[in-house]
C-alpha positions as CSV (number, residue, x, y, z in Angstrom):
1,X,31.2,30.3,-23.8
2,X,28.4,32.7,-23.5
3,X,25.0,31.3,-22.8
4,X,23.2,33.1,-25.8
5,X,26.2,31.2,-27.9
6,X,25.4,27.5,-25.7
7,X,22.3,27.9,-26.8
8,X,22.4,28.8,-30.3
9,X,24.9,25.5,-30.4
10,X,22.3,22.8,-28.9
11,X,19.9,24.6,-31.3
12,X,22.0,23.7,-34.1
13,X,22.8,20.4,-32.8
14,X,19.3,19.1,-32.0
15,X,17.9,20.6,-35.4
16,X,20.8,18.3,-37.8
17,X,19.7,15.1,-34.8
18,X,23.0,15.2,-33.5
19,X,21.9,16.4,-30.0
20,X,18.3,15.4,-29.1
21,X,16.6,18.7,-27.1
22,X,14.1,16.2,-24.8
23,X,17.7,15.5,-23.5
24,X,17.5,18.5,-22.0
25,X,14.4,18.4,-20.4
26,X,14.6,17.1,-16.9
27,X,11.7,14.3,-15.3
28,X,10.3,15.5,-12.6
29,X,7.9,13.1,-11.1
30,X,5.2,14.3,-8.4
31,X,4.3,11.4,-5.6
32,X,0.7,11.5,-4.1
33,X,0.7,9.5,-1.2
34,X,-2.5,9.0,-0.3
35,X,-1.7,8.2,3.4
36,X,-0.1,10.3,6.4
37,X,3.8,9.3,7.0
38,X,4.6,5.9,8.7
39,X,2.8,3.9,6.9
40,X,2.7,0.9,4.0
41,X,2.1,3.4,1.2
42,X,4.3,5.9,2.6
43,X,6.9,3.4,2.9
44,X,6.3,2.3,-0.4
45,X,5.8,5.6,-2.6
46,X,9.2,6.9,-0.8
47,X,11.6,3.9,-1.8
48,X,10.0,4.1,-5.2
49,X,11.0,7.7,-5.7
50,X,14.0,6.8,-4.5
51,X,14.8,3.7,-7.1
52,X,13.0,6.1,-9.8
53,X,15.8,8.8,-8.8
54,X,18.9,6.0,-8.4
55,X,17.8,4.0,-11.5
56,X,18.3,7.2,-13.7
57,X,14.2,7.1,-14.7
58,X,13.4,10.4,-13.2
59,X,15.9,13.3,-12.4
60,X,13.5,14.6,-9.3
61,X,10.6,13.2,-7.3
62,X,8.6,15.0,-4.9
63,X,5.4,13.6,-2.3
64,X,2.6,14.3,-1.3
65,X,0.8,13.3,1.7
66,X,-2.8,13.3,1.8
67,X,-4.1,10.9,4.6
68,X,-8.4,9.5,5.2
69,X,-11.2,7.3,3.8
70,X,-8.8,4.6,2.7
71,X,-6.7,6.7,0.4
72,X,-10.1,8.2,-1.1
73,X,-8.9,11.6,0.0
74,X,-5.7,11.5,-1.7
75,X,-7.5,9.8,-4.9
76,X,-9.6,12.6,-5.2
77,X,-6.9,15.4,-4.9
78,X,-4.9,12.9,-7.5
79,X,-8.0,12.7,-9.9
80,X,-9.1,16.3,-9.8
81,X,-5.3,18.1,-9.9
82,X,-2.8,16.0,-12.2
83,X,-5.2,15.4,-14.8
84,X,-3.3,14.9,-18.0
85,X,0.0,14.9,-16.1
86,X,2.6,12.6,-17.9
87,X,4.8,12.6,-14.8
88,X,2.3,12.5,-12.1
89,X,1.9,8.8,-9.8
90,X,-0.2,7.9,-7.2
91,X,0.5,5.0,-4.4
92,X,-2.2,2.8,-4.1
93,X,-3.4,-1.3,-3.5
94,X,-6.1,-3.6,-1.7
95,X,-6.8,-1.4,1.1
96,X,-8.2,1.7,-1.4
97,X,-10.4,-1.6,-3.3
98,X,-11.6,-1.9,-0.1
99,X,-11.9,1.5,1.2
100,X,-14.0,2.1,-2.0
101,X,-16.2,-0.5,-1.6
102,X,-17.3,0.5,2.0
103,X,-16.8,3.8,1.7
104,X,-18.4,4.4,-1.9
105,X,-16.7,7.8,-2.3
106,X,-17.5,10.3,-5.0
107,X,-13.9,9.4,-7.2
108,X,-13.8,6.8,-8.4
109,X,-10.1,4.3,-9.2
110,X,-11.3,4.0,-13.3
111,X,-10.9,7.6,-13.8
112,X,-7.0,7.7,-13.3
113,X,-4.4,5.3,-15.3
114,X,-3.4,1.6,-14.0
115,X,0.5,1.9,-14.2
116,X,1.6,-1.2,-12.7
117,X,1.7,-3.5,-9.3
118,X,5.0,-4.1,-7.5
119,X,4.5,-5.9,-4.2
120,X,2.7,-8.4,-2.4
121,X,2.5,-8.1,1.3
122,X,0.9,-10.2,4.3
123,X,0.0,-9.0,7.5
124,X,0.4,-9.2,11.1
125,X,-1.4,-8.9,14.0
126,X,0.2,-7.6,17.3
127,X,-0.6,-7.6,21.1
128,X,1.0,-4.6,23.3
129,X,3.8,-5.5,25.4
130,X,1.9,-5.2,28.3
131,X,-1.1,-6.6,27.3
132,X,-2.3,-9.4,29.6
133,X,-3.7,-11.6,26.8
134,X,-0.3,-13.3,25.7
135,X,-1.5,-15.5,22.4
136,X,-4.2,-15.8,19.2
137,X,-5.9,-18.2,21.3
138,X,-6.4,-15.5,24.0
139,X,-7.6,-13.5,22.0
140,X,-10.2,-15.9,20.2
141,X,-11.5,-16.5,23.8
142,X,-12.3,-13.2,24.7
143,X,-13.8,-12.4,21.4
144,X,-16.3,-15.0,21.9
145,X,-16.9,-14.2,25.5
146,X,-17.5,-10.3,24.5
147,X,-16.8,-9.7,20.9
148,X,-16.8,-6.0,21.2
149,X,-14.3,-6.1,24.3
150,X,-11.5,-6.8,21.4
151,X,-10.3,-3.5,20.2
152,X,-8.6,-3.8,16.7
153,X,-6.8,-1.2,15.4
154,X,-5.3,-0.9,12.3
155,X,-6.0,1.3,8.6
156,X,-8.7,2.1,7.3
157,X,-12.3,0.6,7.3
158,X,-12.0,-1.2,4.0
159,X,-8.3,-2.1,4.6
160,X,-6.7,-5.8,4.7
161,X,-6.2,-5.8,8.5
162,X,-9.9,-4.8,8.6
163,X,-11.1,-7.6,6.2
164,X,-8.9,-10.4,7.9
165,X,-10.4,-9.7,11.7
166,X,-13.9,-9.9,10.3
167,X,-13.1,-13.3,8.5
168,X,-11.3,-14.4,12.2
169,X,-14.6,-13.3,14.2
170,X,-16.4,-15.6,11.0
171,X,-14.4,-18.4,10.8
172,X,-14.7,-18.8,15.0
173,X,-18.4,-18.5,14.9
174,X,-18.5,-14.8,16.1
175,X,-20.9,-12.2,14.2
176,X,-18.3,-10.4,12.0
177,X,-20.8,-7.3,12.7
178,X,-19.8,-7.1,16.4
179,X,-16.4,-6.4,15.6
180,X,-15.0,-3.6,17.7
181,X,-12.7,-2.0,14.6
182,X,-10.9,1.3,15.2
183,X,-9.6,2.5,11.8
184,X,-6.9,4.9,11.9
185,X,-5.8,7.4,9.3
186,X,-1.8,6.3,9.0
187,X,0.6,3.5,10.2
188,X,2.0,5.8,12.6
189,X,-1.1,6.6,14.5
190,X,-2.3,3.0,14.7
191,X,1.5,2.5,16.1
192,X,1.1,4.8,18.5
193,X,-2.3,3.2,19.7
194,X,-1.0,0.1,19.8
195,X,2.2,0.9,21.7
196,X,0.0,2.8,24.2
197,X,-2.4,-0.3,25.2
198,X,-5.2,1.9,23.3
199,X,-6.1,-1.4,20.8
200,X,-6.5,-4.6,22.1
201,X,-4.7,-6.0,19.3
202,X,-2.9,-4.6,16.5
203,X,-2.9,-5.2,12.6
204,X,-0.7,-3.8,9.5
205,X,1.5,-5.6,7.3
206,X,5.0,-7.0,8.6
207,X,7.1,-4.3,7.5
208,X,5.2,-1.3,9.9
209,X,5.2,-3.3,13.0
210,X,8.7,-5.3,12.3
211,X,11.3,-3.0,14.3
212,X,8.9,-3.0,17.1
213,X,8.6,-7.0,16.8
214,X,11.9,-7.6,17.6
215,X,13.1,-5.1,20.0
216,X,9.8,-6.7,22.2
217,X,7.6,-3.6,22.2
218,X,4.9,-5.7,20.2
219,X,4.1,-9.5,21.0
220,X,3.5,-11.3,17.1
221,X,0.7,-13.4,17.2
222,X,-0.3,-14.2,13.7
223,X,0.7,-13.8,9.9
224,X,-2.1,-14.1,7.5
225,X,-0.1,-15.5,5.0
226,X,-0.5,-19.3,3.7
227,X,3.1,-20.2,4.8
228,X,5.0,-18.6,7.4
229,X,7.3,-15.8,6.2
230,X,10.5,-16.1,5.1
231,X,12.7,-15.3,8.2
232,X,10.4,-14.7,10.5
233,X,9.3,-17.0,13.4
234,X,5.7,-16.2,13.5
235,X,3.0,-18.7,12.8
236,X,0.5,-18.1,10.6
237,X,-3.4,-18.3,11.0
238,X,-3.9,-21.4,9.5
239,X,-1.3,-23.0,11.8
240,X,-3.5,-22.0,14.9
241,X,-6.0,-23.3,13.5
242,X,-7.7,-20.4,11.8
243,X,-8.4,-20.8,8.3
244,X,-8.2,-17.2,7.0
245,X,-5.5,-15.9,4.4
246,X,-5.5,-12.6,3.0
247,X,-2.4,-10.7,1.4
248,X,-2.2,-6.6,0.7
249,X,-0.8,-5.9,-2.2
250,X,0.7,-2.6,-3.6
251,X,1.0,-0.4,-6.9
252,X,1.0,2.9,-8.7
253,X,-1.6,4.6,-10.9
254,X,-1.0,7.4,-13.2
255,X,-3.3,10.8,-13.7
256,X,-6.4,10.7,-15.6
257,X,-6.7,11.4,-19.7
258,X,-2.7,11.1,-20.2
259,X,-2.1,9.1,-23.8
260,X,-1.4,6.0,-24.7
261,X,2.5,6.9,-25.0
262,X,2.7,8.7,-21.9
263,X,1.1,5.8,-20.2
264,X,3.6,3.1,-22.0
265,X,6.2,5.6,-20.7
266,X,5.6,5.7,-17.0
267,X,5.0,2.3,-16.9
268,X,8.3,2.1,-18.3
269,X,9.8,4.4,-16.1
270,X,8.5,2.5,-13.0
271,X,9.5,-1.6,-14.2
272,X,13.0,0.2,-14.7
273,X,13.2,1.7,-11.0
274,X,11.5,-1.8,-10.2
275,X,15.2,-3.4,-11.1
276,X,17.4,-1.3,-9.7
277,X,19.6,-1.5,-6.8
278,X,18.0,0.8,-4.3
279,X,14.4,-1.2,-4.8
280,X,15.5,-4.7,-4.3
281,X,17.1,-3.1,-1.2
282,X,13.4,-1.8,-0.2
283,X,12.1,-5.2,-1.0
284,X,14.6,-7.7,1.3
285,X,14.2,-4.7,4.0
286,X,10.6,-4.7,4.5
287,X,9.8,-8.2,3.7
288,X,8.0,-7.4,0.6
289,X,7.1,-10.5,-2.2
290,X,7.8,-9.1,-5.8
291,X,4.7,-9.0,-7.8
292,X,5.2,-6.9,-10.7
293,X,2.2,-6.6,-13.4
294,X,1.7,-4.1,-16.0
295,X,-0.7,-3.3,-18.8
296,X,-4.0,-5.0,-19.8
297,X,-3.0,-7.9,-16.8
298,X,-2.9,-5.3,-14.2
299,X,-5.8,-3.6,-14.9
300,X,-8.0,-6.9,-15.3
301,X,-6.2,-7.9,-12.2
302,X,-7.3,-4.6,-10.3
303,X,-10.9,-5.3,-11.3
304,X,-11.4,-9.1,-10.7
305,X,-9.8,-8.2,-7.0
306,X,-12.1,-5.6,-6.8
307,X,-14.7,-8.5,-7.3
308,X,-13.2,-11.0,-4.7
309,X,-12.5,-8.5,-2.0
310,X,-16.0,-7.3,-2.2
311,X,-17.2,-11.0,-2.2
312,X,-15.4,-12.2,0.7
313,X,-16.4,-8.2,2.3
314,X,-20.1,-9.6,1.8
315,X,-19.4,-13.0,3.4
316,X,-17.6,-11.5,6.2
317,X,-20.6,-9.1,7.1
318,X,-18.9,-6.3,6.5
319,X,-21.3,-5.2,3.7
């Protein structure tokens, strides 16, 4: 059949509503990824393209990588370039709540779209192989011998890993102020630093640092979750005797001024890939905890942890 005659037949055939045209029209959604590779959000925005791709919600999905300032580089590229875009999504979570509050960047989370959360994750601090501290309680000890001796490394300032060392250096009677913090721009840099004996100690959630856990490159010291994690043999903070617990959770946003509909259907689009196969495959992997919220509850839940994070920021001595 000649195209001119294809054509004129789907013509036909969507104009009688046998043959709906918006069949035709492929979804092709762009990722901003408001980190460098190697990280949490990388991690994250890549096994949701693919679940969006394998679930049959989008035909095509392609990233972007846009690493600094907690993800407030990547927000405002997001905020200022997809606005109106029905098929755009951007990565985001506690550490941008955070990196907002210290940061105070020009863009601002309200002016793009709350789509939905999907996971909950804890984190873990790390010691080098060769480091010649060996536990938590080592590393307690020489914090409140010479608090700014302790290098941690981990995201950005703002970020969960950030939060949780000023609540330890708090909740041991160290000035969270002293803190010796160096924020790096991606996962895989504050891997590298770690592996290299650059930090003292390490911090990131479970799933960056897990490979490296178990093949003895990194020494686990801590979880900061309230329990210890499911199949791993790491005790958590509070076991040790230091009551801190802090998770870092993750989600998507869509572009600014897109309607009501488009929003209803992205959202869709995500809680379907959320289901599939490939996702709960992602989940078991990197030891994520489903917490999927949409709608009115996940925007009131973005702001009220936008008011506890800064509140327990403001305890620490952070701000």
């Amino acid at each position: 059949m000649r195209r001119d005659t294809f054509l004129k037949a789907v013509a036909a055939l969507a104009a009688c509503g046998s043959f709906p045209l918006s069949a035709l029209a492929a979804t092709s959604v762009k990722m901003m990824i408001p980190a460098n590779p190697g990280g949490g959000w990388d991690t994250t925005g890549r096994a949701l393209g693919k679940a969006l791709q394998e679930s049959g919600a989008a035909d095509t999905v392609t990233f972007d990588n846009k690493g600094g300032a907690a993800g407030a580089i990547g927000l405002a590229q997001f905020v200022n370039g997809s606005k109106g875009d029905p098929n755009a999504l951007m990565v985001m979570g506690a550490v941008m709540l955070g990196g907002i509050i210290t940061g105070k960047p020009p863009v601002n989370l309200s002016q793009a779209t709350p789509i939905a959360r999907l996971t909950s994750e804890y984190n873990v601090f790390v010691l080098p192989a060769n480091s010649p501290l060996k536990s938590m309680a080592d590393v307690i000890e020489q914090l409140k011998k010479d608090p700014g001796s302790v290098k941690w490394g981990g995201g950005s300032r703002g970020s969960t890993e950030h939060i949780a060392a000023a609540m330890i250096a708090r909740e041991v009677g160290v000035d969270p102020s002293k803190i010796n913090y160096v924020a790096f721009r991606g996962g895989g840099e504050a891997t590298a630093a770690i592996l290299g004996g650059n930090v003292t100690v390490g911090g990131s959630g479970y799933s960056e640092f897990a490979e490296y856990i178990k093949t003895g490159k990194m020494k686990a010291l801590a979880v900061t979750s309230e329990a210890r994690l499911k199949g791993v043999n790491v005790p958590t903070l509070k076991e040790q005797g230091v009551k801190v617990v802090i998770g870092n959770w993750r989600g998507v946003y869509g572009a600014p001024g897109i309607s009501a509909e488009q929003r209803k259907t992205l959202t869709d689009m995500v809680l379907k890939a959320a289901k599939s196969k490939s996702w709960m495959e992602a989940m078991d992997k990197n030891n994520w905890t489903p917490a999927v919220l949409s709608g009115a509850a996940f925007e009131k839940f973005v702001d009220d942890d936008f008011a506890s994070l800064r509140a327990t920021m403001v305890k620490s001595g952070m701000i």
